[in-house]
KOLVO-784766 format. One record per atom (N, C-alpha, C): residue in three letters; y, z, x. Coordinates in pm, whole numbers, padded with zeros to 5 digits, always signed. Layout:
% KOLVO-784766
ALAYZX;...
% end
This chain:
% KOLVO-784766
UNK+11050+07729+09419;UNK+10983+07714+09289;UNK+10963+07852+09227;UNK+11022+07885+09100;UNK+10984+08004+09066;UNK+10850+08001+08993;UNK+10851+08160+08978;UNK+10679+08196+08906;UNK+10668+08184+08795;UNK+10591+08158+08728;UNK+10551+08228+08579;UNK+10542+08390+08563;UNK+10617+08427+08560;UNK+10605+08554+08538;UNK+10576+08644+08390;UNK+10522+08722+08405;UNK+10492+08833+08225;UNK+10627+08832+08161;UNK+10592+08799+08041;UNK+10720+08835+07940;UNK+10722+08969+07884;UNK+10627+09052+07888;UNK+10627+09186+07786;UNK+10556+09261+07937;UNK+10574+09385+07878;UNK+10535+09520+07998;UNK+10348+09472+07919;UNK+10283+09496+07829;UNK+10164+09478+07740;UNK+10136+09310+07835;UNK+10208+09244+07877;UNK+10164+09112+07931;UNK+10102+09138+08099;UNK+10204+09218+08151;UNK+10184+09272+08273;UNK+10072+09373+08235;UNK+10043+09448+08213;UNK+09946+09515+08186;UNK+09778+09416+08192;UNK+09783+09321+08064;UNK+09688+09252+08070;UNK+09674+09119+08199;UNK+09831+09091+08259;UNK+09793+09032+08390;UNK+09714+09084+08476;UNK+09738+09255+08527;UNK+09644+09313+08631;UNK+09516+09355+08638;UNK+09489+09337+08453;UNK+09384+09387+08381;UNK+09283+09266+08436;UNK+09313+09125+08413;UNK+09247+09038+08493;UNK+09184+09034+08581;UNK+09261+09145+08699;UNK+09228+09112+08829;UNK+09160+09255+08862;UNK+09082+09331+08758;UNK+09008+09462+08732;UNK+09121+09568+08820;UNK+09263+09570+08768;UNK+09389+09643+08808;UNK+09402+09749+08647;UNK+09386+09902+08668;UNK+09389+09935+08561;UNK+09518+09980+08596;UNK+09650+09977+08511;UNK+09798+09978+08521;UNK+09810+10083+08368;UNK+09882+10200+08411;UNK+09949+10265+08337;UNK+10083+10236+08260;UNK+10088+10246+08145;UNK+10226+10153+08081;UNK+10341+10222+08195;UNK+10403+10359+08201;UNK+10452+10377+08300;UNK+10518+10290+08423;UNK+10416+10257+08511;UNK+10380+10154+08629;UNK+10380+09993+08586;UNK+10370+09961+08487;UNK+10362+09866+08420;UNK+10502+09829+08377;UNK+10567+09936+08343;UNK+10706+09893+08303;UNK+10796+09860+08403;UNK+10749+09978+08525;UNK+10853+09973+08645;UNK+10804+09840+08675;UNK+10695+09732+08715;UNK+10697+09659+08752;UNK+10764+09557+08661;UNK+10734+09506+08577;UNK+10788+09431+08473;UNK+10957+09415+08466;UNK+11035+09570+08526;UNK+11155+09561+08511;UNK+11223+09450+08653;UNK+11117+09517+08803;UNK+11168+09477+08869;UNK+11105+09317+08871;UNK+11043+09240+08783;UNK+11021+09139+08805;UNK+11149+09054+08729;UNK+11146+09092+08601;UNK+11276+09065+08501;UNK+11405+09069+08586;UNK+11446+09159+08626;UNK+11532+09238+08704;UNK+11592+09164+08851;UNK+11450+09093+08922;UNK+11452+09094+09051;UNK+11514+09177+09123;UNK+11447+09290+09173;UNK+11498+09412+09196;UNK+11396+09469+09301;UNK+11366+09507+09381;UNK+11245+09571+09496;UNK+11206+09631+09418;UNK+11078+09644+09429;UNK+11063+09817+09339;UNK+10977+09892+09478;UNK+11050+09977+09484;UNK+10979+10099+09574;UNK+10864+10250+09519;UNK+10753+10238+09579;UNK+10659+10292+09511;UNK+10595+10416+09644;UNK+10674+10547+09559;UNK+10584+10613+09629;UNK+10486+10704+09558;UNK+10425+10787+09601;UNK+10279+10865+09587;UNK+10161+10894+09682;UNK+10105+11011+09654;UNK+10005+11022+09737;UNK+09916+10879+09844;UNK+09867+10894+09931;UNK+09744+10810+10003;UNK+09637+10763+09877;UNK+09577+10649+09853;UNK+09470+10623+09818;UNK+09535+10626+09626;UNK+09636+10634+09583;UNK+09661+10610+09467;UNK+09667+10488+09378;UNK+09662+10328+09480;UNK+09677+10206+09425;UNK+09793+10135+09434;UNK+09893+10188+09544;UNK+09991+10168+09597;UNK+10005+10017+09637;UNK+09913+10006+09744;UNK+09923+09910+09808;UNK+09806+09810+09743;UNK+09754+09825+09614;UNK+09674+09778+09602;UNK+09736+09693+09472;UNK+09816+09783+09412;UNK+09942+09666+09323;UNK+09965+09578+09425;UNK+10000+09549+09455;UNK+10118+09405+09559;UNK+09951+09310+09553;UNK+09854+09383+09614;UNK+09780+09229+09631;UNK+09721+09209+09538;UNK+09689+09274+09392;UNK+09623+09178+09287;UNK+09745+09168+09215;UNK+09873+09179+09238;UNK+09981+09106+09201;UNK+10001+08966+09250;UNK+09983+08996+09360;UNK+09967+08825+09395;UNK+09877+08747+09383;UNK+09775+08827+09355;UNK+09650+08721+09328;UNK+09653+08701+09214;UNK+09711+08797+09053;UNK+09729+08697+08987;UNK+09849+08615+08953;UNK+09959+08608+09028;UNK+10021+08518+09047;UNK+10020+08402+09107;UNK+09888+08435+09183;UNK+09855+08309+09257;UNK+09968+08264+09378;UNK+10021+08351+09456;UNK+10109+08341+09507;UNK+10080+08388+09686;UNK+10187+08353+09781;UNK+10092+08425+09895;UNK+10131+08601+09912;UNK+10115+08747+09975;UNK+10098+08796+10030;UNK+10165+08826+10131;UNK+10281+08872+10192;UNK+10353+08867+10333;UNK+10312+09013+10362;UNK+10291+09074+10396;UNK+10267+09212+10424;UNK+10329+09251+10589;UNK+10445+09391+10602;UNK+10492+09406+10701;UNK+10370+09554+10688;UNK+10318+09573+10773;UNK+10258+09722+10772;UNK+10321+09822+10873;UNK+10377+09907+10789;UNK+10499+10002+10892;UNK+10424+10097+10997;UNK+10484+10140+11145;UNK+10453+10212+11205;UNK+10521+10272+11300;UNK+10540+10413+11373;UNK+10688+10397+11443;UNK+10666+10305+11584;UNK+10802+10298+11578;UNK+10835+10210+11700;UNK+10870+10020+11629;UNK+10823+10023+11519;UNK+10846+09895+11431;UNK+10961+09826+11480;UNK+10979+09693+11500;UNK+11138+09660+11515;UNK+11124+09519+11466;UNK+11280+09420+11515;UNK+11242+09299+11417;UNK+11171+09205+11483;UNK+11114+09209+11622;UNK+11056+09102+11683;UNK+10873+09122+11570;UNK+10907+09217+11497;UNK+10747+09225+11486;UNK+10734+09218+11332;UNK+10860+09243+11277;UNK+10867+09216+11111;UNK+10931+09106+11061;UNK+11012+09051+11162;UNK+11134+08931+11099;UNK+11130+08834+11191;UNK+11176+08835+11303;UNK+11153+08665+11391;UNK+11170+08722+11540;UNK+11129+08621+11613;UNK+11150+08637+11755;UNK+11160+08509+11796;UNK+11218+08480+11942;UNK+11260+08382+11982;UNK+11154+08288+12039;UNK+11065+08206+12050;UNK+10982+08158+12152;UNK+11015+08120+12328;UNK+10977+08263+12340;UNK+11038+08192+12487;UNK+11008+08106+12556;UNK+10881+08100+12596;UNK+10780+08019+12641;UNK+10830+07832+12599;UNK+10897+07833+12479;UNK+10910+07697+12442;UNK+11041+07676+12507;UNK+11140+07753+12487;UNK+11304+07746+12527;UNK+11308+07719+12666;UNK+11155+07787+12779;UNK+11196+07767+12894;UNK+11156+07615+12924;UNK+11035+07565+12860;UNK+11016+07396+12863;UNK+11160+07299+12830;UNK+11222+07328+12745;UNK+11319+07303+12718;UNK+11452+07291+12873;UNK+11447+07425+12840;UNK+11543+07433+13000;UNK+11518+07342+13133;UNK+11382+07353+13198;UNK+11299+07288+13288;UNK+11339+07122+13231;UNK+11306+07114+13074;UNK+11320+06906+13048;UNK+11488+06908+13094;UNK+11589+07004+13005;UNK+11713+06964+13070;UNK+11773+06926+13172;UNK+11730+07044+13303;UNK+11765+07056+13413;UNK+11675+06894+13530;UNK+11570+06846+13428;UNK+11470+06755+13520;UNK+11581+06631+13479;UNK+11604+06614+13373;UNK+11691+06481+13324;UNK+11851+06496+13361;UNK+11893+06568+13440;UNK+12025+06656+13434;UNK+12094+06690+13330;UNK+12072+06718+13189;UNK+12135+06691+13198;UNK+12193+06827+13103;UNK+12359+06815+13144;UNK+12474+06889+13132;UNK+12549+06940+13067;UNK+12506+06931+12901;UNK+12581+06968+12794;UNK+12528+07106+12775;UNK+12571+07228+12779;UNK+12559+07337+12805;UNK+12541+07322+12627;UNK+12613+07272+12506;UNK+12635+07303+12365;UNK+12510+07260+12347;UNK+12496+07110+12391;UNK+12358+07070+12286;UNK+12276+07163+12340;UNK+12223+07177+12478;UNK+12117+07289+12519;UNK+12120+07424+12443;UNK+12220+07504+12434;UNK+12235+07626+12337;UNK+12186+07588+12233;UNK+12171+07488+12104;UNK+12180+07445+11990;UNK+12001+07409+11967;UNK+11951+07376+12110;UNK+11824+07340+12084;UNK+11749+07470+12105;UNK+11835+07566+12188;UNK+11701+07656+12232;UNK+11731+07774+12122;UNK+11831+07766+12021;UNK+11834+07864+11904;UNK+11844+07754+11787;UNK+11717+07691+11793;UNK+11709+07609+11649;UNK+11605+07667+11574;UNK+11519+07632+11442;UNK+11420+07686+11391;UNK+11331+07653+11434;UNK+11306+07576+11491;UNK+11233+07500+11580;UNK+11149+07618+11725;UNK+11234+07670+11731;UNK+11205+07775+11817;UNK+11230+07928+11797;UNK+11234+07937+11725;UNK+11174+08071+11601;UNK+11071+08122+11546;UNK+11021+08213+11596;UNK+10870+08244+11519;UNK+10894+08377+11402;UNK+10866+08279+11299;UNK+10899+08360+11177;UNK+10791+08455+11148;UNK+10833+08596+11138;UNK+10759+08718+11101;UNK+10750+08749+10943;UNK+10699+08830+10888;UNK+10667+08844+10722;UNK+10826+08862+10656;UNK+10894+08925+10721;UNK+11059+08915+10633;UNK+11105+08855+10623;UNK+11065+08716+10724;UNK+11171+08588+10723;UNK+11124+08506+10706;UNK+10938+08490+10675;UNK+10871+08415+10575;UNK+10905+08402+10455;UNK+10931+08571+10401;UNK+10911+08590+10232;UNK+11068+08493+10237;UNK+11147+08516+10310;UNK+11248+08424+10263;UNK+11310+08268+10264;UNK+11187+08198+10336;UNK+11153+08050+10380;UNK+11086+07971+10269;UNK+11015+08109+10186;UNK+10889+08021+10095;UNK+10965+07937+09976;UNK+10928+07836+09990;UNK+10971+07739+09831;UNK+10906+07806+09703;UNK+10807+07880+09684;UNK+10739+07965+09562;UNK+10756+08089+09614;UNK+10816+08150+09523;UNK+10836+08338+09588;UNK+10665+08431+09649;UNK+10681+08508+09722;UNK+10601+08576+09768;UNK+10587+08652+09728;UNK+10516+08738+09711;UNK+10505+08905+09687;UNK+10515+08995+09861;UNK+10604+09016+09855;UNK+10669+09114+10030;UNK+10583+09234+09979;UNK+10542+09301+10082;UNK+10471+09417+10078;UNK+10538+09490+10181;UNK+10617+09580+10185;UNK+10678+09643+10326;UNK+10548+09759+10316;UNK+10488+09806+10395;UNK+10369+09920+10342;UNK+10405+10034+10414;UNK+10390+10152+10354;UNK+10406+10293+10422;UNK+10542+10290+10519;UNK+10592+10260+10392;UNK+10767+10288+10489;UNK+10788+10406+10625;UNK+10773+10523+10540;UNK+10767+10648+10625;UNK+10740+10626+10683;UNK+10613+10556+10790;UNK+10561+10600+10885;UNK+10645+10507+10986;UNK+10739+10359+10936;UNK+10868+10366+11054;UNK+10969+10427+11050;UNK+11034+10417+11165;UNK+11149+10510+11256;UNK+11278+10465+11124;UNK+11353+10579+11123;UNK+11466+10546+11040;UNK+11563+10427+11033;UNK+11580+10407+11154;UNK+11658+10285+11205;UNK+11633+10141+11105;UNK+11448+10186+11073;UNK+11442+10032+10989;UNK+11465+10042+10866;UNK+11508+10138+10789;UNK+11545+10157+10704;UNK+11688+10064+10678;UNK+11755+10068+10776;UNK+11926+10022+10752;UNK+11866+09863+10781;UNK+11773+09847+10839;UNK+11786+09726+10903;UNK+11770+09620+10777;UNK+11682+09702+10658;UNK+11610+09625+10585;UNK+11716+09620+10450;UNK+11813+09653+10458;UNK+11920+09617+10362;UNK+11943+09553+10323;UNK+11988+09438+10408;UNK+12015+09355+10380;UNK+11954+09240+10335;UNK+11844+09236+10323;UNK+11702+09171+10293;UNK+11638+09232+10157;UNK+11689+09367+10147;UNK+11674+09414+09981;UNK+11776+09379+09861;UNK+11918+09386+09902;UNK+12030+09393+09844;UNK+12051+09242+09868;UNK+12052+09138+09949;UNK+12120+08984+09913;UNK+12007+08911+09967;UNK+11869+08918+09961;UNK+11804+08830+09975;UNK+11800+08699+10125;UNK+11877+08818+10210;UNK+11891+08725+10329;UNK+11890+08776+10464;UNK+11906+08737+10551;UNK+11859+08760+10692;UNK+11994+08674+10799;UNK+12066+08778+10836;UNK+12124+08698+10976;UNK+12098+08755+11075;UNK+12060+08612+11145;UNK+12011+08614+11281;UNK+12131+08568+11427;UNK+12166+08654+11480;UNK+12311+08663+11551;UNK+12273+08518+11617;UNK+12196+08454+11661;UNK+12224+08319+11755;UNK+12176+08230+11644;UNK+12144+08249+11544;UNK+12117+08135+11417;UNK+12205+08129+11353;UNK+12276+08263+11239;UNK+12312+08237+11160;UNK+12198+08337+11029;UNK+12282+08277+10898;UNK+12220+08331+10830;UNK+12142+08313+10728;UNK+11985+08331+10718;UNK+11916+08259+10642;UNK+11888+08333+10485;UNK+11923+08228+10364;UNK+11946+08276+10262;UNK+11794+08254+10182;UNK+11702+08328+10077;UNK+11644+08311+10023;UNK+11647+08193+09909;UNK+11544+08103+09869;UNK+11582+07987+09805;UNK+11523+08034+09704;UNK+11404+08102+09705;UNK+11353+08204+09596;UNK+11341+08358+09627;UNK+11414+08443+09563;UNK+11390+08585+09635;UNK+11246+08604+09608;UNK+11207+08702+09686;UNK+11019+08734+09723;UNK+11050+08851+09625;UNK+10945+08873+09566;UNK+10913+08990+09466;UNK+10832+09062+09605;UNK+10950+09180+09592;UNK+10927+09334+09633;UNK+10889+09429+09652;UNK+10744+09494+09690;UNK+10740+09621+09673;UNK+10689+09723+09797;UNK+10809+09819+09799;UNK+10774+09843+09903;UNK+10718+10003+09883;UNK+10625+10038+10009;UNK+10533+10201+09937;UNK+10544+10340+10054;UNK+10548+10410+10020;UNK+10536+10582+10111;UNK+10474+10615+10044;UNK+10416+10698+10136;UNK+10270+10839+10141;UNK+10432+10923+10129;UNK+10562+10921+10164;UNK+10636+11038+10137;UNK+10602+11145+10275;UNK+10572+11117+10383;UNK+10572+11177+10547;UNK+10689+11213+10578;UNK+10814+11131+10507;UNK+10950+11151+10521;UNK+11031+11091+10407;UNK+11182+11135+10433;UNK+11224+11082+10316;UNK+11258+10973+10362;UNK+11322+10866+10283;UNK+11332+10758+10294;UNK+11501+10731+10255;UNK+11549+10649+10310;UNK+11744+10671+10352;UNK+11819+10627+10171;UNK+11858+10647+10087;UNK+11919+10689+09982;UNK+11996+10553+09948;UNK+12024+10512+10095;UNK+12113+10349+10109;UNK+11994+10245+09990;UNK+11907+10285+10113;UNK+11783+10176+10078;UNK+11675+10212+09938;UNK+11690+10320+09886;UNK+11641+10373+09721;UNK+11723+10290+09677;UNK+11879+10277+09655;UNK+11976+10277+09562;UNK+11939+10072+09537;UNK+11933+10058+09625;UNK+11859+09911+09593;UNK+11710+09882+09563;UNK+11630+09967+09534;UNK+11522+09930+09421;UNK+11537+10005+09305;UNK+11439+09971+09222;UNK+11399+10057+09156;UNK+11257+10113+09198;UNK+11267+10253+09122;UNK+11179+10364+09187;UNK+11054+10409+09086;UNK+10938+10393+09125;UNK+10811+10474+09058;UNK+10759+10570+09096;UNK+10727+10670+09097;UNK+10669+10816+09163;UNK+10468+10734+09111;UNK+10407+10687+09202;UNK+10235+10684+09154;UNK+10139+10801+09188;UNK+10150+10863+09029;UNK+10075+10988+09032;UNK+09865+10993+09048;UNK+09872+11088+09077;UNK+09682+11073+09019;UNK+09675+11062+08900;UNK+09593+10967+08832;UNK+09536+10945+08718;UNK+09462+11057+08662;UNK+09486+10981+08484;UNK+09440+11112+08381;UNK+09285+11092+08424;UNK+09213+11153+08336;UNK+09072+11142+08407;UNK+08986+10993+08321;UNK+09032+10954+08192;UNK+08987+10860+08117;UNK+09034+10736+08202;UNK+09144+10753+08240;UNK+09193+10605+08368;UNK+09138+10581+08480;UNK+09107+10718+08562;UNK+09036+10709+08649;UNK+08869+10697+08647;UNK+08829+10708+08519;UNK+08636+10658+08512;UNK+08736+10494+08472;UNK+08807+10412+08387;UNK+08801+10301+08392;UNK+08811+10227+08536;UNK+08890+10298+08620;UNK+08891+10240+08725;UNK+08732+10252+08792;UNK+08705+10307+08822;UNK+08562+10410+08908;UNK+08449+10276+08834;UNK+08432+10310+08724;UNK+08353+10208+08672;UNK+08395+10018+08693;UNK+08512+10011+08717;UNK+08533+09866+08763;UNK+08518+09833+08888;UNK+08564+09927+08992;UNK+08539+09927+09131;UNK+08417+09980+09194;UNK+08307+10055+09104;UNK+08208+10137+09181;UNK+08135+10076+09077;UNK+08049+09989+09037;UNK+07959+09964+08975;UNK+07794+09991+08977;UNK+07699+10052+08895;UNK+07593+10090+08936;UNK+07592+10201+08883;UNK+07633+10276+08887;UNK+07611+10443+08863;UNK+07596+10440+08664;UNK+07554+10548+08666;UNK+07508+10569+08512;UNK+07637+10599+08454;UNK+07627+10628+08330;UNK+07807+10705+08296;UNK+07815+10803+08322;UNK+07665+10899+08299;UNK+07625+11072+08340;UNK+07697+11029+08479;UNK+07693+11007+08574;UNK+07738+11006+08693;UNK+07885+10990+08745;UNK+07950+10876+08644;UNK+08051+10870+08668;UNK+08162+10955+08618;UNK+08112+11042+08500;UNK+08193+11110+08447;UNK+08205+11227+08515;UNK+08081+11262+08608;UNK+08067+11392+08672;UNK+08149+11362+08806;UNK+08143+11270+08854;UNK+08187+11228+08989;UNK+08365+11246+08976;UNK+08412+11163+08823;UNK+08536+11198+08822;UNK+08636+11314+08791;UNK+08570+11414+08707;UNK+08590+11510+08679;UNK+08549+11607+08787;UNK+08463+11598+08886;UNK+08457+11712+09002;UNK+08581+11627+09077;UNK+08613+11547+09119;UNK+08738+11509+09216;UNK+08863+11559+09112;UNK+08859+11533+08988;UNK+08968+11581+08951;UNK+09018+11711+08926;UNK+08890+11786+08934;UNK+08927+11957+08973;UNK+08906+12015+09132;UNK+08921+11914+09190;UNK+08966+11945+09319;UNK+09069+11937+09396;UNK+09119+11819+09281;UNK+09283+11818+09317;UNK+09411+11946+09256;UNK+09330+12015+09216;UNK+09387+12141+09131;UNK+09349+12238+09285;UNK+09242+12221+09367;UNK+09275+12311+09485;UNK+09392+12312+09628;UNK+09416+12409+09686;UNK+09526+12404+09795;UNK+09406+12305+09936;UNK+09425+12222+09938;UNK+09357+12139+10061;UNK+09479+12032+10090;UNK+09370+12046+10208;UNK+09511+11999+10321;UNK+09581+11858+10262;UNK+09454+11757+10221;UNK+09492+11634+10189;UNK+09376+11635+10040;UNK+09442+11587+09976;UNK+09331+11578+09771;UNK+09290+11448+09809;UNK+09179+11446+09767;UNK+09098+11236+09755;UNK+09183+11202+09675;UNK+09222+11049+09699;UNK+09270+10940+09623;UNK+09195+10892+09532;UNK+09237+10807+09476;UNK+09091+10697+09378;UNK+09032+10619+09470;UNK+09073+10599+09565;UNK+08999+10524+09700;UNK+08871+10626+09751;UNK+08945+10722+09783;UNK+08760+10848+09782;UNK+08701+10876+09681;UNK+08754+10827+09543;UNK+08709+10855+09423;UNK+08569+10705+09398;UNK+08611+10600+09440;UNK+08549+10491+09456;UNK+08434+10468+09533;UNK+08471+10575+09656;UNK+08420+10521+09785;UNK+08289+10632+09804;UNK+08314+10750+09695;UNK+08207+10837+09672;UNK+08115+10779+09611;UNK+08129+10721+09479;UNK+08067+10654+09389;UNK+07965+10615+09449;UNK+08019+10449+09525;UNK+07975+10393+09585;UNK+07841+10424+09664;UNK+07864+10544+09761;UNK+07773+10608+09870;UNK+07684+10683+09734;UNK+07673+10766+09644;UNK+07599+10890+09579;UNK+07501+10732+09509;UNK+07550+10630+09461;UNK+07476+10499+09388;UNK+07365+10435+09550;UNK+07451+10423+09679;UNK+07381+10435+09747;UNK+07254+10462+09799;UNK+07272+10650+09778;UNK+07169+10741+09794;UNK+07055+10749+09698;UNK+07051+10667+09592;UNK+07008+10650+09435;UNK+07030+10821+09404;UNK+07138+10867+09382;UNK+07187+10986+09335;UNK+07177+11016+09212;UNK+07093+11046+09103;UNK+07115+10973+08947;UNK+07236+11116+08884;UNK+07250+11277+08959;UNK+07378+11331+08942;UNK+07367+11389+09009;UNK+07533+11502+08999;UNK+07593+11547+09130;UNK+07503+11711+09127;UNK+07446+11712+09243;UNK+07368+11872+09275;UNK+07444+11927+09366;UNK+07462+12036+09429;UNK+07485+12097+09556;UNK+07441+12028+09674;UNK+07344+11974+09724;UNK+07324+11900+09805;UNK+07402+11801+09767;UNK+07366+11742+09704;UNK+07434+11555+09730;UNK+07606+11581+09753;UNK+07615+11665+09690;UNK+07755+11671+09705;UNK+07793+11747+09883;UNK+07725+11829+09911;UNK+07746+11853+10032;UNK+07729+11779+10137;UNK+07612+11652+10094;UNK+07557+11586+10220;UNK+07651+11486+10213;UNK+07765+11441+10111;UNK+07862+11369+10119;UNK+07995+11352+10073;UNK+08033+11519+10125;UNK+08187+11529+10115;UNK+08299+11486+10231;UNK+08200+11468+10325;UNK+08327+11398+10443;UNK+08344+11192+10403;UNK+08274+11157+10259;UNK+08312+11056+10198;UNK+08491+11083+10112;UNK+08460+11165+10049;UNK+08568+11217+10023;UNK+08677+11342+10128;UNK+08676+11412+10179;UNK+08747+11501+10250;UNK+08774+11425+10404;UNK+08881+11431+10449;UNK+08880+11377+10575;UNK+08962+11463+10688;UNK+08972+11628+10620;UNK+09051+11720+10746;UNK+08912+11804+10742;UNK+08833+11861+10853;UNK+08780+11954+10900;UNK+08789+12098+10815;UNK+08928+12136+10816;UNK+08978+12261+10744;UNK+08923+12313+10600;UNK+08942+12152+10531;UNK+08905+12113+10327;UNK+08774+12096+10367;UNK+08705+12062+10463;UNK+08544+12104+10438;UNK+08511+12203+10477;UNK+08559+12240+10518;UNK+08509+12441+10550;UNK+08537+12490+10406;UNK+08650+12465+10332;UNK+08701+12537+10237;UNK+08595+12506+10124;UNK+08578+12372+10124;UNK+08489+12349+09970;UNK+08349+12389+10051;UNK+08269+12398+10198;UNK+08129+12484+10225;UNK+08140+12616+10201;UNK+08257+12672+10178;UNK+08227+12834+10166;UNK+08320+12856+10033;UNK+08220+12797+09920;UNK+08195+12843+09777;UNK+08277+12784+09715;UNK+08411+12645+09722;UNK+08430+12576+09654;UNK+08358+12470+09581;UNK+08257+12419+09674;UNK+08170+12343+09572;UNK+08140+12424+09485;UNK+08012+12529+09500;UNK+07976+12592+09378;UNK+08057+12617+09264;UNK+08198+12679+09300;UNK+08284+12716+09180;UNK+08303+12566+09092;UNK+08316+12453+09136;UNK+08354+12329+09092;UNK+08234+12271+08991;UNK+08105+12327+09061;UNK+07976+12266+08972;UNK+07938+12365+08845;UNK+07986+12467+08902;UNK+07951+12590+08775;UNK+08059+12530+08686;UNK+08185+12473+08673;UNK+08299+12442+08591;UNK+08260+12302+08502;UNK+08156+12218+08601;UNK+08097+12129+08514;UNK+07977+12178+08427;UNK+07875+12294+08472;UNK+07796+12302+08402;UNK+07876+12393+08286;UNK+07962+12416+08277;UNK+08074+12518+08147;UNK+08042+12402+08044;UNK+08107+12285+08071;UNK+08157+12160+08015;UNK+08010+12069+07971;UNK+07877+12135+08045;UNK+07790+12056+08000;UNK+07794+11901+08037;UNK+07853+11911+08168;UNK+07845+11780+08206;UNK+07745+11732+08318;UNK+07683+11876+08370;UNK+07572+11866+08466;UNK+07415+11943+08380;
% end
């Protein structure tokens, strides 16, 4: 069954807008193309940018299910695509051998039927009668190998399985797959999506977001909260906050009933935001201060 899908990039936009998804026309288009298109779209960018957070209020407002493979090394297909049930094939064997009986074909035929297949998220998204939204997540962080593996599942919508055969999509699953960029990713497997780079947000996108996801805080607060993360991403640290530490600060300083950002509050909760040892040494010895003196320039503290 296919979807209802957006007719205009401005439709997609106000679909995610629904689901408090603030979407840059940019990001908005790439998706829109690969929905038009049916096309993967592969999305990389920093940690904590909204990566993985497109795919699931994509599906939620599509109303659709979710398959999510979450990458890691050592990944292979017993754990993304299907595996055999053994446990059932050997009941099987045991009923044959108790009844004698002797057809070596029908026995092969029963113990590689679907029947005895346990379908994993790649060979769900391609079972479903209403398309899915596939989430392959943080590619990089599996082994190269799955890169080739997943070809064929990007490029023809199907899956062969050497003792099955080959299973064809009845609706292709809308696509998207994401890197943090840990590595590159094989050129085979780009050339079959299309590609978005998801940057950090301007700073007016990121208070719409902050204010939809962090609710509570004053605007004095939120404007200060976003504008000190966003001149911190202008420093050399090991890893910059996402909008996910941009959120997740909020959250904690509304917490603390913080009503704005001082030297303390901000010190007593930068390992909300910072998560290497190194970037908090760097912002305790005089990056905060330089960052708050830059808001009080701006008259925002």
């Amino acid at each position: 069954m296919s979807l209802p899908l957006p007719e205009s990039v401005d439709a997609v936009i106000e679909l995610l807008a629904a689901e408090n998804y603030v979407c840059d026309r940019q990001l908005a288009t790439a998706l829109f193309l690969s929905l038009k298109l049916k096309r993967p779209l592969f999305l990389e960018g920093a940690p904590g940018v909204g990566k993985t957070e497109l795919a699931k209020t994509l599906a939620r407002a599509l109303n659709t299910q979710l398959l999510r493979v979450q990458c890691y090394e050592g990944l292979d297909v017993a754990q993304t695509a299907y595996e055999w049930n053994v446990a059932r094939q050997m009941i099987e064997i045991r009923l044959a051998e108790a009844v004698h009986e002797a057809d070596r074909e029908t026995l092969s035929r029963k113990l590689y039927s679907r029947e005895m297949m346990i379908e994993r998220p790649l060979l769900q998204a391609l079972t479903q009668t209403r398309s899915p939204v596939l989430l392959i997540d943080e590619l990089d962080r599996a082994d190269e190998p799955f890169d080739a593996f997943l070809l064929e599942v990007l490029a023809e919508n199907q899956l062969t399985i050497p003792e099955y055969g080959t299973v064809v999509a009845a609706e292709p699953p809308i696509t998207l797959i994401t890197s943090n960029r840990t590595r590159e990713i094989h050129d085979a497997l780009k050339r079959r999506c299309l590609y978005h780079w998801v940057g950090f947000p301007t700073v007016e996108r990121e208070l719409d977001i902050v204010r939809l996801k962090a609710p509570g805080a004053s605007e004095r607060l939120y404007r200060q909260v976003v504008e000190f993360v966003q001149r911190m991403r202008t420093l050399d640290l090991f890893k910059s906050p996402g909008v996910a530490e941009t959120i997740d600060w909020t959250n904690a300083l509304v917490a603390l009933n913080t009503l704005q950002l001082d030297p303390a509050s901000v010190q007593d909760t930068l390992g909300v935001l910072l998560k290497h040892q190194d970037d908090l040494v760097k912002m305790q010895n005089g990056d905060t201060a330089k960052l708050l003196d830059e808001l009080r320039a701006k008259a925002l503290l």
